[in-house]
DOKOL-161453 format. One record per residue (C-alpha): residue number from 1; residue in three letters; x, y, z. Coordinates in Angstrom, 2 decimals, m for minus. Each point is the difference from the previous one (the first is absolute). Example, Ala and Ser with C-alpha at 12.3 -4.5 7.8 and 13.67 -1.06 7.14 Angstrom:
! DOKOL-161453
+-----+------+---------+---------+---------+
! pos ! code !    east !   north !      up !
+-----+------+---------+---------+---------+
!   1 !  ala !   12.30 !   m4.50 !    7.80 !
!   2 !  ser !    1.37 !    3.44 !   m0.66 !
+-----+------+---------+---------+---------+
END
This chain:
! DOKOL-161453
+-----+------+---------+---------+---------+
! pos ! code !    east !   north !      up !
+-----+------+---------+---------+---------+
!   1 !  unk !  m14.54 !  m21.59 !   59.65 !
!   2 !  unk !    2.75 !    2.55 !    0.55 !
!   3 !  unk !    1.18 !    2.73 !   m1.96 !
!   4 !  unk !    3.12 !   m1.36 !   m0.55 !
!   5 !  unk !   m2.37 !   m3.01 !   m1.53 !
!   6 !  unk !   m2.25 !    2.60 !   m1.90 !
!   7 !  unk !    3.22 !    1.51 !   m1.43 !
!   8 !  unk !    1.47 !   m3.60 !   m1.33 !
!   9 !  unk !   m3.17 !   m0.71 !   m1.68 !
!  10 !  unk !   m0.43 !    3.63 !   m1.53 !
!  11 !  unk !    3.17 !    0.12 !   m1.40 !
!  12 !  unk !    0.71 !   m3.54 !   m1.53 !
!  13 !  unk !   m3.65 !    0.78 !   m1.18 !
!  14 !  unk !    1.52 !    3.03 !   m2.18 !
!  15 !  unk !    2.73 !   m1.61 !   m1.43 !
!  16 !  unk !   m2.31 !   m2.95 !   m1.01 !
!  17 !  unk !   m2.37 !    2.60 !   m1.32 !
!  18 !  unk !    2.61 !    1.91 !   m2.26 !
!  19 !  unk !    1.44 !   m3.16 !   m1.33 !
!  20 !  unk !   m3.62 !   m1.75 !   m0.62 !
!  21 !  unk !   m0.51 !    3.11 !   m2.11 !
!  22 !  unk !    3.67 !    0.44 !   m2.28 !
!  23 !  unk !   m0.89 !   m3.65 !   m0.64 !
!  24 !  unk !   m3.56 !    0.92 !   m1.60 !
!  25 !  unk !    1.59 !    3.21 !   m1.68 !
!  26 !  unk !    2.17 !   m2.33 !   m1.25 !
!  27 !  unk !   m1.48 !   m3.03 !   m0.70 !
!  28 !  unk !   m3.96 !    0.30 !   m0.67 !
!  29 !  unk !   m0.19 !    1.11 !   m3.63 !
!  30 !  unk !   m2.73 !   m0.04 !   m2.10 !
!  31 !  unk !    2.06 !   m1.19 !   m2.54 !
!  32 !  unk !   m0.18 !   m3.55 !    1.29 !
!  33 !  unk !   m2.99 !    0.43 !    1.33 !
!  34 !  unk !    1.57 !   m2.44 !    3.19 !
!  35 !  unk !    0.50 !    1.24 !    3.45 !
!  36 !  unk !    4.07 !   m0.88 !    0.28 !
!  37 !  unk !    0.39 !    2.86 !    2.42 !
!  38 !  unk !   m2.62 !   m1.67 !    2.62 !
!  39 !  unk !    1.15 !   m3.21 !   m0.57 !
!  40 !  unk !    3.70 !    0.81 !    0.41 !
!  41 !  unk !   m1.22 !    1.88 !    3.17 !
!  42 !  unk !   m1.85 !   m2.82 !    1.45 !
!  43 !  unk !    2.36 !   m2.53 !   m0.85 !
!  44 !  unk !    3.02 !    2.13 !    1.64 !
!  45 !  unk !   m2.22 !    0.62 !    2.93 !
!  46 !  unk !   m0.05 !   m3.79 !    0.71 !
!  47 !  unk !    3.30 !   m0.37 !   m0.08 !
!  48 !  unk !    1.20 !    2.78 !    2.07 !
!  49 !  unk !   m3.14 !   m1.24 !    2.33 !
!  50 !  unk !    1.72 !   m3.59 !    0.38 !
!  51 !  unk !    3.29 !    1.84 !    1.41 !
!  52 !  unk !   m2.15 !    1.70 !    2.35 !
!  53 !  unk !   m1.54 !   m3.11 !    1.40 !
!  54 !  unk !    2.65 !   m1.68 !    2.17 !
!  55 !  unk !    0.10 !   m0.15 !    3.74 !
!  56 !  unk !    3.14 !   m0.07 !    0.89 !
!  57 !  unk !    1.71 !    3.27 !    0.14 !
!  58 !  unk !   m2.75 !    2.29 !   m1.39 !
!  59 !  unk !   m0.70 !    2.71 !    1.99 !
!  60 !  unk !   m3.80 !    1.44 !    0.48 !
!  61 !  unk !    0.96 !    3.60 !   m1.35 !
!  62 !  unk !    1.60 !   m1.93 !   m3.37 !
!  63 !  unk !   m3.42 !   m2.28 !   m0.62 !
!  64 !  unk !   m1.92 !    3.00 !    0.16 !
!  65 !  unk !    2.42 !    2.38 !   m1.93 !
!  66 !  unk !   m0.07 !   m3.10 !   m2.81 !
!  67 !  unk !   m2.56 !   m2.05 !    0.45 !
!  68 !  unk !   m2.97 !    1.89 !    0.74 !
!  69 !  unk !    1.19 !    3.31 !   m1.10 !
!  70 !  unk !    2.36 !   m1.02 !   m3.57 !
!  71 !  unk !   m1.12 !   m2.50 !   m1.10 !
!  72 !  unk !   m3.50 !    0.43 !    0.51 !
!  73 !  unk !   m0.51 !    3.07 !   m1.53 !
!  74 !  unk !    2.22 !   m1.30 !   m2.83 !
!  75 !  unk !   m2.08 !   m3.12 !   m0.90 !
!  76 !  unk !   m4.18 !    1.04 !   m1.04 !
!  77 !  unk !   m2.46 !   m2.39 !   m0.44 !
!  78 !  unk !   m2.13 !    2.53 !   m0.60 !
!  79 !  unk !    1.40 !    1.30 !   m3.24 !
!  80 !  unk !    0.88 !   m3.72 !   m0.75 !
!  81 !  unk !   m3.85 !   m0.33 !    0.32 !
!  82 !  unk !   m1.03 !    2.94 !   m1.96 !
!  83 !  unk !    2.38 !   m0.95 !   m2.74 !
!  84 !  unk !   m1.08 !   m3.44 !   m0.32 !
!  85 !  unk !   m3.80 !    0.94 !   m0.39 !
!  86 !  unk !    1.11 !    2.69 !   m3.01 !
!  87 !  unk !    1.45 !   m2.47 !   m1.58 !
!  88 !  unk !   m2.81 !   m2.49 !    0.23 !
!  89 !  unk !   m2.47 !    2.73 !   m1.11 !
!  90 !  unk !    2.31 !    0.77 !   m2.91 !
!  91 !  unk !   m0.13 !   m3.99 !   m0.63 !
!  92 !  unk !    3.52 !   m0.59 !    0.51 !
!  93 !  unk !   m0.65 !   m3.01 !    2.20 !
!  94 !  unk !    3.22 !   m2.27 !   m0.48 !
!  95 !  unk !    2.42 !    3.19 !    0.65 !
!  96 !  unk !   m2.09 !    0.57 !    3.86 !
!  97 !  unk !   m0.43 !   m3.45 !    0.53 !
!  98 !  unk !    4.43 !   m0.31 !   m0.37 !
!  99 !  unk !    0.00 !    3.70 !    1.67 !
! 100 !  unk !   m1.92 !   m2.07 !    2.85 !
! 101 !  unk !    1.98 !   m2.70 !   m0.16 !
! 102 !  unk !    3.39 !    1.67 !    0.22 !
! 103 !  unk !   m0.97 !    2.23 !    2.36 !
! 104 !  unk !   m1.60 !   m2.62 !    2.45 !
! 105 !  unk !    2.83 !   m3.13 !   m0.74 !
! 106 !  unk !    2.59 !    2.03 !   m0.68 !
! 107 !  unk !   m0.40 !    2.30 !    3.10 !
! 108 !  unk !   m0.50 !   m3.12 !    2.48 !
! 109 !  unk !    3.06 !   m1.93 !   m1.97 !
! 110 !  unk !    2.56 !    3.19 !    0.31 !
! 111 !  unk !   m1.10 !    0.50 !    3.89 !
! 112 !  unk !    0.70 !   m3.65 !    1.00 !
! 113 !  unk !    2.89 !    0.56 !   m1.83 !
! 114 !  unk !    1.27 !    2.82 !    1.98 !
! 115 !  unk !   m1.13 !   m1.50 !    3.12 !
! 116 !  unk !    2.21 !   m3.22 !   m0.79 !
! 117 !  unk !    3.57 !    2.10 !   m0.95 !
! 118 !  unk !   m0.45 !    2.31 !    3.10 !
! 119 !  unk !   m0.48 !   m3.02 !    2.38 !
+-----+------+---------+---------+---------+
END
């Protein structure tokens, strides 16, 4: 690994950070007691992911800069996973199990469907 490859990964890696966390400012509330902003994060994260995965024409630096560096520090399973078990403590198990659910179908469904428009 390079600098130049360090670098890629390091900076998409801030951007994805920043963004992961203006959407949890923004979007995890107690009010609703639902974690919109890691959804929307994860969700978002798919999709940009499925742009990044095409062969043809992608460069190295730009998978790394978006791929491994964007969108993977957007998207968390972790605080998907932390969320989820609150809420199952807190007996709230149909809103994790459709958390799960949207987070899991609706991440795989948006990434094939970026994959399909960029190819």
């Amino acid at each position: 690994m390079t600098l130049m490859h360090i670098f890629c990964v390091a900076l998409g890696g801030a951007a994805g950070a920043l963004a992961r966390q203006a959407l949890s400012s923004r979007f995890d509330s107690n009010r609703f007691d639902f974690p919109f902003g890691t959804l929307a994060a994860n969700l978002i994260a798919c999709f940009a992911l499925g742009f990044a995965n095409y062969p043809a024409g992608g460069s190295q630096f730009f998978a790394l800069l978006w791929g491994t560096g964007f969108c993977a520090s957007l998207s968390t399973f972790s605080s998907l996973a932390w969320q989820l078990s609150q809420m199952m403590r807190k007996k709230r198990r149909a809103a994790a199990t459709l958390c799960f659910a949207a987070s899991v179908a609706g991440g795989f469904a948006l990434f094939t469907a970026a994959s399909s428009i960029i190819r």
